[in-house]
Biopython code that builds the backbone (N, CA, C, O; Angstrom):
import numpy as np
from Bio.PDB.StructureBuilder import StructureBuilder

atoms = [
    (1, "UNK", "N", (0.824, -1.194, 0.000)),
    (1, "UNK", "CA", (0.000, 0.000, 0.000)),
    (1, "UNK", "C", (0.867, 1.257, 0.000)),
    (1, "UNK", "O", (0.642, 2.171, -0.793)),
    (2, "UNK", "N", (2.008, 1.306, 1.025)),
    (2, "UNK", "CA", (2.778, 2.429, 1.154)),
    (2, "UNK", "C", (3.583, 2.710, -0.229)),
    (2, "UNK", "O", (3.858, 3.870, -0.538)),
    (3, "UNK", "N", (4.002, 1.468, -1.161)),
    (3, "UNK", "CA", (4.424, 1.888, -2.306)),
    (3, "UNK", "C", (3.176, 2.812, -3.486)),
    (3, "UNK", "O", (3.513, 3.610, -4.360)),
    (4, "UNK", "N", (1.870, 2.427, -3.179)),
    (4, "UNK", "CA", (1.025, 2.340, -3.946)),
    (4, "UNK", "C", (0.664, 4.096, -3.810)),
    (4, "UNK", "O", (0.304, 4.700, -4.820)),
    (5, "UNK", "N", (0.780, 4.695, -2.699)),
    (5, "UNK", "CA", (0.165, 5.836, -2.356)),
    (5, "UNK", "C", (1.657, 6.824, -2.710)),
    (5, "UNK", "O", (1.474, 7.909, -3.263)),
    (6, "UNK", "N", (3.499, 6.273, -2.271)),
    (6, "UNK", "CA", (4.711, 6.742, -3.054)),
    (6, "UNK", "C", (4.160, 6.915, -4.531)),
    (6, "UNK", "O", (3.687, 8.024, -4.778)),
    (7, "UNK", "N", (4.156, 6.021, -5.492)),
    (7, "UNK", "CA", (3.513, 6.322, -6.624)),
    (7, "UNK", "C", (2.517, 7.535, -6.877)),
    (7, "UNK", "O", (2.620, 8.465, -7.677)),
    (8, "UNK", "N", (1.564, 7.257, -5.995)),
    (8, "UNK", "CA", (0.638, 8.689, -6.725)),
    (8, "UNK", "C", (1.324, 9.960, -5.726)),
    (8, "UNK", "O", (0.788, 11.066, -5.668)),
    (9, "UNK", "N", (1.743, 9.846, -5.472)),
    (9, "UNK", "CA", (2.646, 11.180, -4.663)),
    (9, "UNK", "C", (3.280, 11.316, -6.146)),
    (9, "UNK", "O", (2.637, 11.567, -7.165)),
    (10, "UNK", "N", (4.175, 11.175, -6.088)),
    (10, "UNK", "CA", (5.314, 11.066, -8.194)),
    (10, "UNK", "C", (4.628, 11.664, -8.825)),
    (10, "UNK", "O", (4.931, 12.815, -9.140)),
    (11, "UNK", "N", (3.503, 11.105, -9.213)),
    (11, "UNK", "CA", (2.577, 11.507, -10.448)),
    (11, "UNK", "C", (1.674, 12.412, -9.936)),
    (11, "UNK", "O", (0.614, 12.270, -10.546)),
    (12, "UNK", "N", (1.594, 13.292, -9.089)),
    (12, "UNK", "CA", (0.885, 14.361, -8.694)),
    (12, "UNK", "C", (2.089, 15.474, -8.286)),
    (12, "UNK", "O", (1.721, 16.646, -8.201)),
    (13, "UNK", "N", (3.150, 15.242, -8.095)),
    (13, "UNK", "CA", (4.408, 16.481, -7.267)),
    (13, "UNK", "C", (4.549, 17.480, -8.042)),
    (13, "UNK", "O", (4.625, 18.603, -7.543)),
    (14, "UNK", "N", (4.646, 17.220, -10.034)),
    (14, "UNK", "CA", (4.232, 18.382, -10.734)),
    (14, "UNK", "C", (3.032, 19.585, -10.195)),
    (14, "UNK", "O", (3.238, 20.798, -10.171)),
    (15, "UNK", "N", (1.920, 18.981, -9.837)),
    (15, "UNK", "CA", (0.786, 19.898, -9.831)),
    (15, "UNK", "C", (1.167, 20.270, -8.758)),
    (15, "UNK", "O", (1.396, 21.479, -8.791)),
    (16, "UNK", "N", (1.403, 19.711, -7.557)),
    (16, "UNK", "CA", (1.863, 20.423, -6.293)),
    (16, "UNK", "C", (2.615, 21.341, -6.464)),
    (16, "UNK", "O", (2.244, 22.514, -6.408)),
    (17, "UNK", "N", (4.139, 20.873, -6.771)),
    (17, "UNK", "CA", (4.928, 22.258, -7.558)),
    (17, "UNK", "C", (4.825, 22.859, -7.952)),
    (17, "UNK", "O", (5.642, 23.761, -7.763)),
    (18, "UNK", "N", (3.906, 23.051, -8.789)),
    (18, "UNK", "CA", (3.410, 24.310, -9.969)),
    (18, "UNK", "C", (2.256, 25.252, -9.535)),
    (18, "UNK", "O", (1.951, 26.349, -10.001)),
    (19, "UNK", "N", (1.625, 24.462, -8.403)),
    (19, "UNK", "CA", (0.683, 25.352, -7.692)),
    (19, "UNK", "C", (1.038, 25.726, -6.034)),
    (19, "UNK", "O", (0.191, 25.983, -5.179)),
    (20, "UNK", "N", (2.199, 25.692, -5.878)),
    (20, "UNK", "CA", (2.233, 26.027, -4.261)),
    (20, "UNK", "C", (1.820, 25.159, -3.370)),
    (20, "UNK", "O", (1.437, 25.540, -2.264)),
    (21, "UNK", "N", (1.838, 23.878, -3.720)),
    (21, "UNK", "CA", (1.354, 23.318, -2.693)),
    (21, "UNK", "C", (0.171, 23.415, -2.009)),
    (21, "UNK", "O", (-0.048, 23.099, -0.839)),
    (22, "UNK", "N", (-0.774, 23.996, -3.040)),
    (22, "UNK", "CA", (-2.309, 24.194, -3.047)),
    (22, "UNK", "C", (-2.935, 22.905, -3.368)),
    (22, "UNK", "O", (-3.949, 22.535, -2.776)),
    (23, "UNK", "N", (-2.220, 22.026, -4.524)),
    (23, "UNK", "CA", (-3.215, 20.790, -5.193)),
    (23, "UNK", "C", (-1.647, 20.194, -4.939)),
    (23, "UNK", "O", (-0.523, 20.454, -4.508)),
    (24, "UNK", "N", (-2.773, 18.879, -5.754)),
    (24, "UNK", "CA", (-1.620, 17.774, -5.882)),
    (24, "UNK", "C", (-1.570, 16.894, -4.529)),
    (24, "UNK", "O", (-0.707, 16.016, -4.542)),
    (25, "UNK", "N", (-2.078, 16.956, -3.777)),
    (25, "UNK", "CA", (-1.323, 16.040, -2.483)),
    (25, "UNK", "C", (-1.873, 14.451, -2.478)),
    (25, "UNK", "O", (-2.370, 14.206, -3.577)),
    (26, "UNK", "N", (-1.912, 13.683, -1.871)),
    (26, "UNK", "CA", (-2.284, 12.372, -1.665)),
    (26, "UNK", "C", (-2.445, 12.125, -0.630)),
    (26, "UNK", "O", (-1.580, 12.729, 0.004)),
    (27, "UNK", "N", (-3.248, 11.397, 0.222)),
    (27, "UNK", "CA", (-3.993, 10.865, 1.832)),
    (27, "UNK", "C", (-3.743, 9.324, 1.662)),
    (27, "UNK", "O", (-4.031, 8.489, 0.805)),
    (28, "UNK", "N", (-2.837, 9.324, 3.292)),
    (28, "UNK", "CA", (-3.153, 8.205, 3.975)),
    (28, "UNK", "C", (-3.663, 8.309, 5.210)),
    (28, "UNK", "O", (-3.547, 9.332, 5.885)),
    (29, "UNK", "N", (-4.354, 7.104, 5.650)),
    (29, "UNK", "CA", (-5.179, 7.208, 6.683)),
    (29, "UNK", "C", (-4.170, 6.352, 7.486)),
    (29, "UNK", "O", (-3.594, 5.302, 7.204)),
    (30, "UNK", "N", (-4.138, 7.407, 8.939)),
    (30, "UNK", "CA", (-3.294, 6.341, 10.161)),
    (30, "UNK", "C", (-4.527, 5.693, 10.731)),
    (30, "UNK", "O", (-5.707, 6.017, 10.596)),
    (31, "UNK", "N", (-3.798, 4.372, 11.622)),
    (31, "UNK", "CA", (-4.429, 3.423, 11.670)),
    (31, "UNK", "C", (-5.649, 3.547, 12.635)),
    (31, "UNK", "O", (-5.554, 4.015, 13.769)),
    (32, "UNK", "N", (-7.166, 2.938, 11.900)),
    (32, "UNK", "CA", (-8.186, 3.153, 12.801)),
    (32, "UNK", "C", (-7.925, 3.335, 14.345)),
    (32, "UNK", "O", (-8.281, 4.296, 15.026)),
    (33, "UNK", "N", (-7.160, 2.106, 14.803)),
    (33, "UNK", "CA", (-7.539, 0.988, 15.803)),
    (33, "UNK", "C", (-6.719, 2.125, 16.789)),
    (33, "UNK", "O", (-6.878, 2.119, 18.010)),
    (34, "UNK", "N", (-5.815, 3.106, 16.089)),
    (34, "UNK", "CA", (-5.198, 3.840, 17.085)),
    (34, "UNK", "C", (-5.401, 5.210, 17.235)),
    (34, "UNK", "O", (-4.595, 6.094, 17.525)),
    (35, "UNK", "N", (-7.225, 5.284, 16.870)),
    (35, "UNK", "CA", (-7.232, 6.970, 16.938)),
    (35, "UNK", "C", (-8.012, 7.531, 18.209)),
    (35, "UNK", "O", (-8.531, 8.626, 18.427)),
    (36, "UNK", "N", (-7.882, 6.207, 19.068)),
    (36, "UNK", "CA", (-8.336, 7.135, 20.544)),
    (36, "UNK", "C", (-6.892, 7.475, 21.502)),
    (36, "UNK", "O", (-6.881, 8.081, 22.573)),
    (37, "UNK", "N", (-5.754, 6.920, 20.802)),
    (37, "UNK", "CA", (-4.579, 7.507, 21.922)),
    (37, "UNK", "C", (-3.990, 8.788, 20.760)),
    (37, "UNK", "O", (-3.440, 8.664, 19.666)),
    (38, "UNK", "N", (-4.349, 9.919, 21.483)),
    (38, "UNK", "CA", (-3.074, 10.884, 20.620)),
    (38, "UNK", "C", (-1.416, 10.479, 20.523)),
    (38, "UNK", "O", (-0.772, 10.819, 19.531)),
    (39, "UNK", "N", (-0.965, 9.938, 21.324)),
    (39, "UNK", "CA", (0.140, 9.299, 21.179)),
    (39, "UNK", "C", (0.837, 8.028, 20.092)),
    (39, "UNK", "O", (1.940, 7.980, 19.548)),
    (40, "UNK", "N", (-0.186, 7.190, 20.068)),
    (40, "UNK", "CA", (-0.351, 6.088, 18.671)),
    (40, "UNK", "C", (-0.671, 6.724, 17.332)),
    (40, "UNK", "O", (-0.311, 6.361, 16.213)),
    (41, "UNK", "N", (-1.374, 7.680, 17.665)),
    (41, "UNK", "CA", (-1.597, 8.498, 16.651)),
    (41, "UNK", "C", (-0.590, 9.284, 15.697)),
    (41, "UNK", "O", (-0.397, 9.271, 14.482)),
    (42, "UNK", "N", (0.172, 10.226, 17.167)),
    (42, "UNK", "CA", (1.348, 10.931, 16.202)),
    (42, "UNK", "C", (2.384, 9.746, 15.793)),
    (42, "UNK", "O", (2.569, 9.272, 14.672)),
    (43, "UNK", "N", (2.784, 9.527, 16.586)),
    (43, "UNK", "CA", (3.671, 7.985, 16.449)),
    (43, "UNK", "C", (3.392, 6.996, 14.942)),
    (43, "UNK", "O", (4.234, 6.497, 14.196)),
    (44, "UNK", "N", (1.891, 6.956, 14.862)),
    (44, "UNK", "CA", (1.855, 6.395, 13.683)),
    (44, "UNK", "C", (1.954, 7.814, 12.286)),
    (44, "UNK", "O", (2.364, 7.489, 11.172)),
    (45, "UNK", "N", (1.693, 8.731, 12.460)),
    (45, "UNK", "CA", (1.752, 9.925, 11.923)),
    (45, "UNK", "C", (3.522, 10.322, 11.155)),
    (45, "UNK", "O", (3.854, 10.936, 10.141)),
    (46, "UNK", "N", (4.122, 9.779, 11.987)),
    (46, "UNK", "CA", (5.534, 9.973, 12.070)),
    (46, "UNK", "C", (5.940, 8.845, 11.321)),
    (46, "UNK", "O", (6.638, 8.989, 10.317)),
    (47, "UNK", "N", (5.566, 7.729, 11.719)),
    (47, "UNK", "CA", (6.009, 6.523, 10.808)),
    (47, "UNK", "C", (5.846, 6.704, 9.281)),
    (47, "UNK", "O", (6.727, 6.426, 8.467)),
    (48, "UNK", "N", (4.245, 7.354, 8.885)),
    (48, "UNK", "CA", (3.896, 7.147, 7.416)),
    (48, "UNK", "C", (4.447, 8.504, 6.661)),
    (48, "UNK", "O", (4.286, 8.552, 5.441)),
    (49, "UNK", "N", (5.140, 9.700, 7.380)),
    (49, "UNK", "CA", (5.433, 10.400, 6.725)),
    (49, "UNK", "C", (7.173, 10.345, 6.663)),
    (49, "UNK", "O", (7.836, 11.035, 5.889)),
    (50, "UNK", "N", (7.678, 9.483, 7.536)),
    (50, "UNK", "CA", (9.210, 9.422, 7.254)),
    (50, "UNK", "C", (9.197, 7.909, 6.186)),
    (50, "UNK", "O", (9.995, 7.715, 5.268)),
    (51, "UNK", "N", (8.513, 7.332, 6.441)),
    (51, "UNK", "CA", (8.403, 5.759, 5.095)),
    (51, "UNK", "C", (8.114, 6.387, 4.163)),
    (51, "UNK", "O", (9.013, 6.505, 3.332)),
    (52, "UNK", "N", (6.736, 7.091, 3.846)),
    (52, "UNK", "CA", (6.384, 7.438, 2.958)),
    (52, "UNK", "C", (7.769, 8.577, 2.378)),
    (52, "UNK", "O", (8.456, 8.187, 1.434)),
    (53, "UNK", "N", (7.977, 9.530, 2.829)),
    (53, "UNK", "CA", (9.214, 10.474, 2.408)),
    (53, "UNK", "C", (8.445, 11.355, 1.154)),
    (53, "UNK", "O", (9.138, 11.371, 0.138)),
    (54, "UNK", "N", (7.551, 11.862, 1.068)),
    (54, "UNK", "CA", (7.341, 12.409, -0.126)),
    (54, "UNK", "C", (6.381, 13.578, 0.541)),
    (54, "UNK", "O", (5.599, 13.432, 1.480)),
    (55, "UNK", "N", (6.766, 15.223, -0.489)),
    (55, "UNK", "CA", (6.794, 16.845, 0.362)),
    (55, "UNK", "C", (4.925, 16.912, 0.081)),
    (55, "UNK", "O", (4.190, 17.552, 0.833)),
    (56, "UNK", "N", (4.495, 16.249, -0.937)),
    (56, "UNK", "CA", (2.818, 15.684, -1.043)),
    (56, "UNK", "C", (2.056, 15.014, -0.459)),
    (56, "UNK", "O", (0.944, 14.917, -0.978)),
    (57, "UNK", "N", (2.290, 14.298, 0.800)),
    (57, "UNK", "CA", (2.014, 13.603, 1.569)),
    (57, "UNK", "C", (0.942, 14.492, 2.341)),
    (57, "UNK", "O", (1.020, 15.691, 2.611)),
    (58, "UNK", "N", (-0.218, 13.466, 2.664)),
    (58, "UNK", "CA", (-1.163, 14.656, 3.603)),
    (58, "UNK", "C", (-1.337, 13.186, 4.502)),
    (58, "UNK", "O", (-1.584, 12.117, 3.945)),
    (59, "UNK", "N", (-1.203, 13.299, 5.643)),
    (59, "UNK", "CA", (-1.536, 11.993, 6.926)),
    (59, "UNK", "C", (-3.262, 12.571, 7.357)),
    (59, "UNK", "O", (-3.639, 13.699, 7.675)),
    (60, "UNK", "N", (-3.971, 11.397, 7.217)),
    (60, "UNK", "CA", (-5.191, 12.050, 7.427)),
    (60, "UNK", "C", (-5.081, 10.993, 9.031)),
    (60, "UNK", "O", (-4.579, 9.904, 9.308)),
    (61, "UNK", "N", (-6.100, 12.383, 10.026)),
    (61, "UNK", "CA", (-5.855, 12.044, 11.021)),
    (61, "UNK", "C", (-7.657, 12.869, 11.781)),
    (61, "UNK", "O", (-8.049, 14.033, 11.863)),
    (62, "UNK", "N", (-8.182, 11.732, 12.119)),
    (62, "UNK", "CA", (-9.829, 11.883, 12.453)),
    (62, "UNK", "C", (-9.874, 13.125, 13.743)),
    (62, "UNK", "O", (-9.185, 13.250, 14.755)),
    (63, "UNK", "N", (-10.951, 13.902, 13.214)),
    (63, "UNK", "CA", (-11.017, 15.442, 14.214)),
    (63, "UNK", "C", (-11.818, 15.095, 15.485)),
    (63, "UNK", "O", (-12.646, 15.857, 15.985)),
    (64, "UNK", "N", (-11.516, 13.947, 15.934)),
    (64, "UNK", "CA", (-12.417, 13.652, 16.971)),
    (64, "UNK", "C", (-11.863, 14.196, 18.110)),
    (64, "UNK", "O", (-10.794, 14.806, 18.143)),
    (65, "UNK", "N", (-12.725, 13.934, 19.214)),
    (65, "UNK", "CA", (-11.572, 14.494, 20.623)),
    (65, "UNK", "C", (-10.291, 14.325, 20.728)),
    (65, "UNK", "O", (-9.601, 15.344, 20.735)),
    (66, "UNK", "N", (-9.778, 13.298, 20.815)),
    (66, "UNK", "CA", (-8.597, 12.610, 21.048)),
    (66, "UNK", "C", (-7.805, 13.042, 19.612)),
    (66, "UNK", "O", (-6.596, 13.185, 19.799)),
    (67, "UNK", "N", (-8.117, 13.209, 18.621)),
    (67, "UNK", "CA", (-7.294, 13.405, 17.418)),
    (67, "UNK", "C", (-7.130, 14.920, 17.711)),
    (67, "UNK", "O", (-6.277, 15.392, 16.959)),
    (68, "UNK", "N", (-7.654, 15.820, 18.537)),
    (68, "UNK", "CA", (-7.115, 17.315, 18.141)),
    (68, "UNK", "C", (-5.905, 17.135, 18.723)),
    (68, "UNK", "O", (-5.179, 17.231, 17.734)),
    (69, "UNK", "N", (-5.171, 16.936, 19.659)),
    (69, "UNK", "CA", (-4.042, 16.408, 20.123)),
    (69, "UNK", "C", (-3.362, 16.257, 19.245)),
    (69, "UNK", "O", (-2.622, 17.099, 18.735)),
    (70, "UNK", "N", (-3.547, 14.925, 18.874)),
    (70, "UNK", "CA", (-2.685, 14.443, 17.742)),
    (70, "UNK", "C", (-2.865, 15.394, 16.627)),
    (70, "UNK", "O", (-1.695, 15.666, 16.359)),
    (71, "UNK", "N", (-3.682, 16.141, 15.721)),
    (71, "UNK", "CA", (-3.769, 16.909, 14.684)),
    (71, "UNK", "C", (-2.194, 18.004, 15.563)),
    (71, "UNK", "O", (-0.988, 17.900, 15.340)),
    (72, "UNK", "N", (-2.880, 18.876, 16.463)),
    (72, "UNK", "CA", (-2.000, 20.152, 17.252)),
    (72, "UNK", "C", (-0.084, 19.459, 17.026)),
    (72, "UNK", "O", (0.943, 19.967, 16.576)),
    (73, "UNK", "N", (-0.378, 18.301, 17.534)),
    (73, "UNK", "CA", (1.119, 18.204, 17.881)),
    (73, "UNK", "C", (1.746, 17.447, 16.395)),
    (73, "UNK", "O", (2.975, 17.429, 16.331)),
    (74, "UNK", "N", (1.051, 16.883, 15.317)),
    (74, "UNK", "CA", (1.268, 16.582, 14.009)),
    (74, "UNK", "C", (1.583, 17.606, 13.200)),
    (74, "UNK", "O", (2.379, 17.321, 12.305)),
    (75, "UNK", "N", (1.273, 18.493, 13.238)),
    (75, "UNK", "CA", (1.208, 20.162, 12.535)),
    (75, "UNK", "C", (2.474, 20.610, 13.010)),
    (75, "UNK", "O", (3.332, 21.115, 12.285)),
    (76, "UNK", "N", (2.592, 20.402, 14.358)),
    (76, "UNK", "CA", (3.875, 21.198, 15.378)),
    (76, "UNK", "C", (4.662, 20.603, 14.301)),
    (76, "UNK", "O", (4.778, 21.328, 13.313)),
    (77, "UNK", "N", (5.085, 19.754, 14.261)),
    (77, "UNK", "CA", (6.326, 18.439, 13.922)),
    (77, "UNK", "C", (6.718, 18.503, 12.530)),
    (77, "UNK", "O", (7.764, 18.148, 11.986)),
    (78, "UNK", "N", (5.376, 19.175, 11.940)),
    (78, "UNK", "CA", (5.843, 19.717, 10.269)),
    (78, "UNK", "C", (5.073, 18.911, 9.424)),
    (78, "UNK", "O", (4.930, 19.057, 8.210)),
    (79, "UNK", "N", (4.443, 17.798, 10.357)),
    (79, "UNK", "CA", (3.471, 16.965, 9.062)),
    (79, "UNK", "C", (2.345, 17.338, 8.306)),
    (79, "UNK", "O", (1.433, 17.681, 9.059)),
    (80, "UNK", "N", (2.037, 17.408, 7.073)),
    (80, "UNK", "CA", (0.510, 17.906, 6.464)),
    (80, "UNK", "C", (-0.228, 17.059, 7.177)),
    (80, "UNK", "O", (0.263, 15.970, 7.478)),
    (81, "UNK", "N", (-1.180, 17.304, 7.468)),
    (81, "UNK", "CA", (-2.265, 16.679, 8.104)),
    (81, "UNK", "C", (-3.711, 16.854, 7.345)),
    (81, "UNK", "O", (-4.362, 17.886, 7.504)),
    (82, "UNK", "N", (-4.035, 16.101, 6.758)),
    (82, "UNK", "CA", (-5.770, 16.280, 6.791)),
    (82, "UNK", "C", (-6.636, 15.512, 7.698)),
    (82, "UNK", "O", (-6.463, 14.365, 8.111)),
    (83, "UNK", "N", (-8.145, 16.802, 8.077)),
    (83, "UNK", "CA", (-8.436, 16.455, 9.048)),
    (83, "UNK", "C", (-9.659, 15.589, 8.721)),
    (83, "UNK", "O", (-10.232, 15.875, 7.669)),
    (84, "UNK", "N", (-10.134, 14.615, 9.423)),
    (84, "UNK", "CA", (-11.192, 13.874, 9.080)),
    (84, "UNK", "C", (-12.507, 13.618, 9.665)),
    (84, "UNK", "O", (-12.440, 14.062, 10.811)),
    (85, "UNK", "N", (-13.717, 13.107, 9.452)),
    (85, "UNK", "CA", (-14.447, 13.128, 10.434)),
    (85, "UNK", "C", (-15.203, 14.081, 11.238)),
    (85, "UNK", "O", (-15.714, 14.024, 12.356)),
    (86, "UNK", "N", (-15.087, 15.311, 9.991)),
    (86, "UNK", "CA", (-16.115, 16.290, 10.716)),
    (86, "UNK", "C", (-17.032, 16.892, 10.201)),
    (86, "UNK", "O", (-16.924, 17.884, 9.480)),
    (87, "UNK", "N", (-18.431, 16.122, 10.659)),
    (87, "UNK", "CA", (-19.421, 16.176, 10.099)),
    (87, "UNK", "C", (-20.403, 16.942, 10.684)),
    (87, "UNK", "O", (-21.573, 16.733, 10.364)),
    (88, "UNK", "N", (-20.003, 18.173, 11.844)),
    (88, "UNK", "CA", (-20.553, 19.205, 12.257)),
    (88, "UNK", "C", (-19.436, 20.530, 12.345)),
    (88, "UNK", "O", (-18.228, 20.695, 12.181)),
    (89, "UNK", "N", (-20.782, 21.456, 12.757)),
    (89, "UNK", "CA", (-19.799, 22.901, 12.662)),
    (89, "UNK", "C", (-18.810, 22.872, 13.688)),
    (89, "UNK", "O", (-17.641, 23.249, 13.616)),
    (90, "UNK", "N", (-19.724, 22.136, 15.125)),
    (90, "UNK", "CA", (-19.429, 22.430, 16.470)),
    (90, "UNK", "C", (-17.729, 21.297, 16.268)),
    (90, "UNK", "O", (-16.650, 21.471, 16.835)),
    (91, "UNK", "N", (-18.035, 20.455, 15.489)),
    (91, "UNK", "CA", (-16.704, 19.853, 15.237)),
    (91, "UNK", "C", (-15.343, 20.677, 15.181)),
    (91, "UNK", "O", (-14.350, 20.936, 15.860)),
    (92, "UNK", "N", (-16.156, 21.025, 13.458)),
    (92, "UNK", "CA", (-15.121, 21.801, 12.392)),
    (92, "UNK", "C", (-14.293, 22.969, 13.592)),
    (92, "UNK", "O", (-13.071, 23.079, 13.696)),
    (93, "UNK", "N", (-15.382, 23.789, 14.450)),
    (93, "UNK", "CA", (-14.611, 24.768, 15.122)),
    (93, "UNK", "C", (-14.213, 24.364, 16.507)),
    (93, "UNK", "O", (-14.064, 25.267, 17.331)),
    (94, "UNK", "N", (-13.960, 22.726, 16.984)),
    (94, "UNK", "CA", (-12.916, 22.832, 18.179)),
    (94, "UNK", "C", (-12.539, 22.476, 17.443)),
    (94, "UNK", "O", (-12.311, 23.665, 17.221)),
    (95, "UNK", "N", (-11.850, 21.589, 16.063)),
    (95, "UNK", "CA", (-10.422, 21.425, 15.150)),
    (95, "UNK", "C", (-9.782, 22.656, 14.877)),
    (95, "UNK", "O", (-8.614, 22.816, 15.230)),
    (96, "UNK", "N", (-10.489, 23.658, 14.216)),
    (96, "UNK", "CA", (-9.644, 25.005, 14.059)),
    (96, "UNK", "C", (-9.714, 25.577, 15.040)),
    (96, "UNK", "O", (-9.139, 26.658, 15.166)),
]
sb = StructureBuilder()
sb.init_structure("model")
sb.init_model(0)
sb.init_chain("A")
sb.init_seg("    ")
for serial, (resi, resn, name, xyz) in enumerate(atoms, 1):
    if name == "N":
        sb.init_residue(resn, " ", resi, " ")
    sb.init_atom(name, np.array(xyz, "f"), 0.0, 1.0, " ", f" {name:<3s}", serial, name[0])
structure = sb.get_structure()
């Protein structure tokens, strides 16, 4: 899988490049089973963006309670993050 998502990183880094890093990116999802510890979270966050190695990389990481943590301290660390799982306002605005 991790080669599969390297690949479309490649074939999208033009559009990223050419637009600022506006388009172009690609999502992986860290692992379900670990999105109630913010800690498993960044930890796995860290794993898929140093394996993965590519500046298109977006780690999608669920906006639930326990993920703002992990989102706050994923962002700190320099990782793109997309956020997931928010299917209200009251969500959307404790994530931002």
């Amino acid at each position: 899988m991790q080669s599969d998502v390297q690949a479309a990183c490649d074939q999208f880094l033009p559009l990223y490049e050419s637009s600022a890093g506006q388009h172009g990116c690609v999502s992986i999802e860290c692992d379900p089973a670990k999105a109630f510890g913010p800690d498993a979270t960044v930890d796995e966050a860290h794993r898929l963006w140093r394996e993965i190695d590519r500046p298109n990389l977006m780690v999608k990481i669920p906006g639930t309670g326990p993920g703002i943590e992990a989102i706050r301290r994923a962002t700190a660390d320099g990782i793109n993050v997309n956020v997931t799982l928010l299917f209200s306002v009251a969500r959307y605005e404790a994530v931002a």
